[in-house]
N, C-alpha and C positions, 0 to 999 in steps of 0.2 A: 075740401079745397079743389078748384078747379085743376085742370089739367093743365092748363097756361100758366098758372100760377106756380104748381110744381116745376112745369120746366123750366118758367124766369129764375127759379131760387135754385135750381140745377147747375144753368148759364154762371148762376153768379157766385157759385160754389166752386166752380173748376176755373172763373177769370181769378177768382183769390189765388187760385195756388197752381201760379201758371207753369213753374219748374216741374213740380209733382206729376201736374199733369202731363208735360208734354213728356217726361220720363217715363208715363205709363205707356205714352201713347208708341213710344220706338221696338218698344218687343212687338207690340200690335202691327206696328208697320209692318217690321221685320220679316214676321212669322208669315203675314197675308203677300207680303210682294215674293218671298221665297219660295210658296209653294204654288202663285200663280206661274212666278217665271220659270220654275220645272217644268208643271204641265205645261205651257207654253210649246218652251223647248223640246219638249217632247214630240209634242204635235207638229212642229217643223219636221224632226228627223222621222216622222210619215211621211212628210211629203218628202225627202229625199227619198225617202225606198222606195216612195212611186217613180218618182224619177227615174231612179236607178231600174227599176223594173221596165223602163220605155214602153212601148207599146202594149206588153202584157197585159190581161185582163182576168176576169174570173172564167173564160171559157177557153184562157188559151194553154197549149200542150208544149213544151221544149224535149227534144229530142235529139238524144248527143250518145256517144260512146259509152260504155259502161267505162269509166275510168277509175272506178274503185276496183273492179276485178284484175284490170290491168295491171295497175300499181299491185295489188296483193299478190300478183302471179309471179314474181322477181323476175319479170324477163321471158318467164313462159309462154304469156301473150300477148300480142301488142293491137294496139286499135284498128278497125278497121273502117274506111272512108263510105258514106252515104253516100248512094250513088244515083244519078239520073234514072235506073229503074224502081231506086224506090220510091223515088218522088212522084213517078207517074203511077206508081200501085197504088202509093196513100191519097193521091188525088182524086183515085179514082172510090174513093172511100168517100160515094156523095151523099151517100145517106146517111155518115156522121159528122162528115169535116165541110169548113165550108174552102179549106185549100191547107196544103203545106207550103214554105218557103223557105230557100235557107241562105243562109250569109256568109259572102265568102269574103275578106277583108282584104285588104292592103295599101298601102301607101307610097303614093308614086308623085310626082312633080307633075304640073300640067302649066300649058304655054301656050298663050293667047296674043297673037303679037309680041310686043315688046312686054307683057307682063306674064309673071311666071307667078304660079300658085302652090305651094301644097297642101295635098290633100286626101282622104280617102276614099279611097275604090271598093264601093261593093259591086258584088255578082249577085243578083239574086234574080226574083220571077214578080212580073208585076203587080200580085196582091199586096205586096210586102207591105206598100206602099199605104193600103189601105187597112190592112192589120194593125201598122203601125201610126193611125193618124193621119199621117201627111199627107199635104192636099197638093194638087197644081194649079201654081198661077196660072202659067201661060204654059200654050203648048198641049200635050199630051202626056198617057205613061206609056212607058213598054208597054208592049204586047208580045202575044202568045209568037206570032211570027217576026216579031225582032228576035226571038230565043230558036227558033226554029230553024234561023237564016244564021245563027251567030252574028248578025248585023254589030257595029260598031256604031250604036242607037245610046244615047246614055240620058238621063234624066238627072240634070243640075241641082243643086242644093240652094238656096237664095243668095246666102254671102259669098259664094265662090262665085255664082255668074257676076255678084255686081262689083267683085273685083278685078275679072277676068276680062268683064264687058262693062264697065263705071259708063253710066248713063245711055246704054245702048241695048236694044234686044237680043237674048243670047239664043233663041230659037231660031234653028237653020242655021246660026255657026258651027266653024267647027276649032275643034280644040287638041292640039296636040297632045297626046302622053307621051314625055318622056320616054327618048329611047324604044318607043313602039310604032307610034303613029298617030292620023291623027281620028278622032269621034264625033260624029255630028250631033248637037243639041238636040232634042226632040220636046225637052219638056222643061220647066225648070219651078219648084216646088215655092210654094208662100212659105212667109218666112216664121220659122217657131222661134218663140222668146228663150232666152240663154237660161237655165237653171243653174242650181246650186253647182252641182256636180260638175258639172259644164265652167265653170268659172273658178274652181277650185283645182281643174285634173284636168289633164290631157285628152282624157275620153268624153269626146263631144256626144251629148244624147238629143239635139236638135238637129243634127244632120243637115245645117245649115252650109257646112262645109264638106258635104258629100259627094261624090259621084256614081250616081246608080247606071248597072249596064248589066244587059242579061247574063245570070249565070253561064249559060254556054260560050260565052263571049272572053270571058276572064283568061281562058289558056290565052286568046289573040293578042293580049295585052301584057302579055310577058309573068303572065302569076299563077299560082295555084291552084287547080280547080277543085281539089280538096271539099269536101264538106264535112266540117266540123259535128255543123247541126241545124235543126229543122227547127219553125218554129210553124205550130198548126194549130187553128182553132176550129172548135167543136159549133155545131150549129144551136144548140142549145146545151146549157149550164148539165141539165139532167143526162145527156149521155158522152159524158166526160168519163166516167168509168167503161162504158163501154168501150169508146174508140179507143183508149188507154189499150184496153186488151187486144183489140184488133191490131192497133197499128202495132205491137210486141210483137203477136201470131204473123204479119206479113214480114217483120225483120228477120224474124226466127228463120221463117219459108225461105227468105233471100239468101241469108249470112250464117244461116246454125248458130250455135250455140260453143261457148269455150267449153274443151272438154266433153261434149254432149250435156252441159250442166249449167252453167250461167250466160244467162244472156249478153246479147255482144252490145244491146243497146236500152238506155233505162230511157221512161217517159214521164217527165214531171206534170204536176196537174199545177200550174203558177198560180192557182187561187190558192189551194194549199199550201204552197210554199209564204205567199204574202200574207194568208194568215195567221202564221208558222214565225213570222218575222213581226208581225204587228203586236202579237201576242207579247213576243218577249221585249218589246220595246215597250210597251203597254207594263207591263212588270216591274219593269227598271224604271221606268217614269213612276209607277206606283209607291217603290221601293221610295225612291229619293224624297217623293212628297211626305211620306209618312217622318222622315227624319228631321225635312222640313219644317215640316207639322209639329214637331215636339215645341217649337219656339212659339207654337202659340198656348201649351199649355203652359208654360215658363209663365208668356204674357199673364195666364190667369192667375198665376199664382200671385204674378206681382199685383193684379187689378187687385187680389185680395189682401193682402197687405197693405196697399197702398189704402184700399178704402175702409181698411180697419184703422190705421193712423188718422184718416179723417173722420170716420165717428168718435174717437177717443180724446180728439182735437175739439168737438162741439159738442162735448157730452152738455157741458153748461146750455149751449144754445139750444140742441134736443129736451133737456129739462126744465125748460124755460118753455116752451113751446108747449110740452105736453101737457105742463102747470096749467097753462092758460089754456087746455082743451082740443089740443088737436091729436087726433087720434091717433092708434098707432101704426094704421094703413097708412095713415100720412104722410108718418114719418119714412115706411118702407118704402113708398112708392117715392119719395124724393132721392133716398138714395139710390135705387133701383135704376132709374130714370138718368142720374148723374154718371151711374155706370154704363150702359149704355149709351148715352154719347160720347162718350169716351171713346168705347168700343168702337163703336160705329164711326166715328171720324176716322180711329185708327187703320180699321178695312178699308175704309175708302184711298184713305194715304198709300196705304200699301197697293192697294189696287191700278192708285193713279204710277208708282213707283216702278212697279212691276212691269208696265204698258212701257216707260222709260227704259226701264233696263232691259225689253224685248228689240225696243228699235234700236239702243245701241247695240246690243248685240250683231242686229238684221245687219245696220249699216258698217259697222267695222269686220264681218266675219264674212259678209255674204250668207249666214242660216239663214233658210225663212221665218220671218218675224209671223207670230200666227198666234193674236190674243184667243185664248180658250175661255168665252163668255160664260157660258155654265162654269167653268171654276174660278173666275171673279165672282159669279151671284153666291156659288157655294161658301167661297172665302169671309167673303161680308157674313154670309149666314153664320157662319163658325166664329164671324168675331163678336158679333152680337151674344153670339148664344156664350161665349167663352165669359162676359160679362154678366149674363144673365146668370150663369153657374156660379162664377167664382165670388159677383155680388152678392150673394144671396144669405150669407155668413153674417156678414157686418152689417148689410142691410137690417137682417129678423134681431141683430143683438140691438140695434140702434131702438129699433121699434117696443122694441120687450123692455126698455132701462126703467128703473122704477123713478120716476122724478123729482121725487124726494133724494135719493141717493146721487140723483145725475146733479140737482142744483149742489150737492153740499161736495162736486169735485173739484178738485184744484187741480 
């Protein structure tokens, strides 16, 4: 029997018994749109912890307080402030880093004319700017001698000039802070697209609503010069371990050590950390698919059932068949065939389902909607194969019936 021939008698095996079918077909959906749209979701919440990591990368270094020691010391010792000499020691560490920079926060009112903003004020040092991505429209960035002068020089964020300045150039104005005084424009950044996090939480990681002005500058503007902490990257991936120890050795040199014994400052390697976080998100995405997953074994068990009631149902018609010579490949190969499109429509429904409950999700939650194509192909592959498995019972019994025995069932 040809191949077109088994599939026409397949077609018209499953249009008979369209309830059956379509009853097979919803564990199949189920099972394929359930564990596309885990992994899915999964892959979204990557992209927030990229997010959430801003400018980080696999070369770059955070450098903050030891604040495990702290807290463990009940009081014993208390943190101590990064200072302008360390910043110029570690800078000067040109044969591993390619700069440090650090972030000094806070939020102040700014006043433009008649329009008044709020917004966030960092202090930091011109690379930040380029460590972190962000480019300039117009204008310039800091420099070395805005920070040298303490100039009151600041570098605008996109959304604050064009609400401060709505259809006007914000370069060469200037702009009051609240209660300090006022800042000339210098630069003002292109605009970054809003993220999850960003649209979910008060912590904006576009910096669209920013105000960058040199760290030396921050005491002039009524705030804290404080440094929390540094963020510095390595000129190459490979000596990330080294400057790691370096830049410890020159804090040590500066600050001592609590006690003579724990350092007063830890250095994180942020590839480690984000592999550290991918990993276990990776896990939990893993975890859920596998639970997922079990509703496609459920499906096979029904595909088997269900296609044991259909050979049981046409034993006459199989006995009839084999009477008149057709063999018993033949008969495998037509059930075989009826189970797998089964299957295989099933995957697909679920695949298309899946793709569905991704964008509502995207669009009522704000997650990133993020089809994971390798696990729709694998999906289909599993539901194919989950037919091909669980066919394969009732298919060899159909094929094997003696037809003598099959014509004399009722």
């Amino acid at each position: 029997m040809r191949f077109r021939d088994t599939l026409s008698e397949a077609l018209q095996a499953i249009g008979t018994n369209r309830s059956r079918s379509f009853l097979l077909l919803i564990g199949l959906i189920i099972g394929v749109a359930s564990v596309v749209t885990v992994v899915s979701v999964g892959d979204g919440a990557s992209e927030v912890i990229g997010e959430l990591m801003g400018g980080f990368n696999s070369r770059s270094l955070l450098i903050q307080p030891n604040w495990r020691a702290v807290s463990e010391s009940e009081g014993r010792y208390d943190w101590e402030e990064l200072t302008a000499r360390d910043m110029d020691d570690l800078n000067g560490l040109t044969n591993l880093l390619r700069g440090v920079t650090p972030q000094i926060e806070m939020e102040m009112t700014l006043a433009a004319g008649n329009r008044r903003e709020r917004a966030r004020i960092m202090g930091t040092l011109p690379l930040f700017l380029d460590l972190n991505g962000l480019t300039i429209g117009e204008g310039r960035n800091l420099n070395d001698l805005d920070g040298r002068e303490m100039r009151k020089a600041a570098v605008m964020g996109y959304d604050l000039a064009e609400n401060l300045f709505p259809g006007e150039g914000a370069v060469g104005r200037w702009v009051t802070v609240e209660g300090v005084g006022p800042v000339k424009i210098v630069g003002v950044l292109n605009r970054s697209e809003e993220g999850f996090t960003s649209r979910i939480a008060d912590f904006d990681t576009t910096h669209n609503n920013t105000l960058f002005v040199p760290s030396s500058t921050v005491e002039r503007l009524g705030g804290s010069s404080y440094i929390y902490f540094l963020q510095a990257e390595v000129l190459e991936e490979e000596l990330l371990d080294e400057a790691s120890r370096k830049i410890r050795a020159v804090l040590n040199y500066n600050h001592g050590k609590y006690g003579g014994k724990w350092e007063k400052y830890t250095v994180t390697e942020m590839a480690a950390l984000i592999e550290s976080i991918g990993r276990v998100t990776a896990i939990l995405t893993l975890f859920i698919s596998l639970i997922a997953g079990i509703s496609l074994v459920v499906a096979g068990v029904g595909v088997m059932n269900i296609m044991l009631v259909s050979v049981r149902e046409r034993t006459r018609e199989i006995g009839t068949r084999k009477a008149l010579g057709a063999a018993p490949y033949e008969i495998l190969n037509q059930i075989m065939v009826e189970a797998l499109l089964l299957c295989g429509s099933g995957g697909a429904a679920g695949a298309l389902l899946s793709s569905l409950a991704v964008a509502l999700i995207a669009r009522f939650t704000g997650w990133p909607g993020v089809i994971n194509g390798k696990m729709v192909i694998i999906s289909l592959a599993l539901s194919l194969l989950t037919g091909l498995v669980f066919a394969m019972i009732p298919a060899t019994r159909a094929a094997d019936m003696d037809p003598v025995e099959a014509l004399r069932y009722e």
